[in-house]
C-alpha angles and dihedrals in degrees: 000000000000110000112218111209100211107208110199110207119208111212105212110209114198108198115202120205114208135235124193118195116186131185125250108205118120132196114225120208130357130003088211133050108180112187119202091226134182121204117280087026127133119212124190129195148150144237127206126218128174135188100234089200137082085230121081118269128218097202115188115204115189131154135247130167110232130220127170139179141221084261090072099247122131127200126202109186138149131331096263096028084109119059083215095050118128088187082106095058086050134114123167136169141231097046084178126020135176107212113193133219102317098342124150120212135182125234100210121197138167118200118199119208115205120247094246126133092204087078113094141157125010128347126179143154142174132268090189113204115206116171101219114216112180123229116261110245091184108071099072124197095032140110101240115194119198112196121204119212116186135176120218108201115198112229104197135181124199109197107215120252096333129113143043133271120229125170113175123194118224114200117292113240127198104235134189131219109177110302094345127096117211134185099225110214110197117190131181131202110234100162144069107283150026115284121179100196129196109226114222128179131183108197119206134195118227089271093055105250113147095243092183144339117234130204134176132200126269126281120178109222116212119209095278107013137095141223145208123222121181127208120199109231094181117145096017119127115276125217089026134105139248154177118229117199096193115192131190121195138183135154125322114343092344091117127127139183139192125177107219125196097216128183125183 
């Protein structure tokens, strides 16, 4: 008779609680200063931050320059990384701060442009805010999540009438989400300064006739980046032609056009 050796396996199941810290440091006021400058000038400013928590708060504040791309990505790298960085002008203090339950501090910094008169056009970086909560070590035997909030402020210096406005068009693409069609508009930045363009389109049949004008909401372009802008073109006619005539227009003479054959 054949013996059967029964092994009894005992499955182990290890449970993990969790446990979620979040920052509490808030930014008040604007994400943004912008400071009409001249070369050889020194501009001082502050930034506010609060906890909003009864608890103390370790806040960390560092720099990084910011570029970004029609595609939606972002990229915060080193002080430098951008030709048309002034991180480098740049001083600020605190670098670390402790707020306690429900303080306010002021981040106070002074940027120095050279007097130089080869700078031109638009120039910006980052002072990026995280509020830093340790892990808890003590509670053993847990998943413990630690969630990191920044704030990236935007330090920017608009050299005063100087500098030239460029906007390129790269080629318009039809794209779908979900059941929508939109005309995607990409535009990049290739000269001096800031410019923050409204998109227009008047769409015309092959008579001629204007069948619909088209706007899309308004994107600011830094020097070197690009942007996306999306027209509807919900409820106009499918498998015909048409002629776009696509402006973008910012202030003074930053305004740009390009004529599109488009089929869909």
């Amino acid at each position: 008779m054949t013996k059967h050796k029964c092994i009894l396996f005992t499955l182990l199941m290890i449970f993990f609680t969790s446990s979620v810290s979040m920052a509490s440091v808030e930014v008040i006021g604007s994400l943004k200063q912008v400071f009409t400058s001249n070369p050889g000038d020194v501009v001082k400013g502050q930034i506010a931050i609060q906890n909003s928590e009864e608890t103390d708060q370790e806040v960390r504040i560092y720099q990084t320059d910011m570029l970004y791309n029609h595609l939606d990505q972002t990229f915060y790298d080193e002080v430098g990384s951008n030709k048309r960085t002034n991180g480098n002008w740049l001083q600020y203090s605190p670098k670390t701060v402790v707020l306690k339950g429900k303080e306010t501090r002021n981040i106070d910094f002074e940027i120095a442009l050279p007097a130089s008169d080869t700078i031109k056009g638009t120039y910006w970086s980052i002072i990026m805010i995280e509020g830093v909560t340790p892990i808890d070590t003590s509670r053993a035997g847990e998943l413990n999540i630690r969630t990191v909030t920044r704030y990236a402020v935007q330090l920017v210096n608009e050299v005063e009438n100087q500098g030239t406005g460029f906007l390129r068009f790269m080629e318009p693409t039809l794209t779908r989400e979900e059941e929508n069609l939109y005309l995607a508009i990409d535009l990049v930045n290739e000269g001096d300064h800031y410019i923050g363009p409204e998109i227009s389109m008047e769409l015309y049949d092959e008579e001629g006739t204007l069948v619909k004008t088209l706007s899309a909401p308004k994107r600011g372009i830094y020097p070197g980046t690009s942007t996306r802008f999306k027209l509807d073109l919900a409820g106009i006619p499918s498998k015909k032609t048409y002629t776009a005539m696509i402006v973008a227009a910012g202030q003074a003479d930053d305004v740009f056009g390009l004529e599109y054959t488009l089929y869909f």
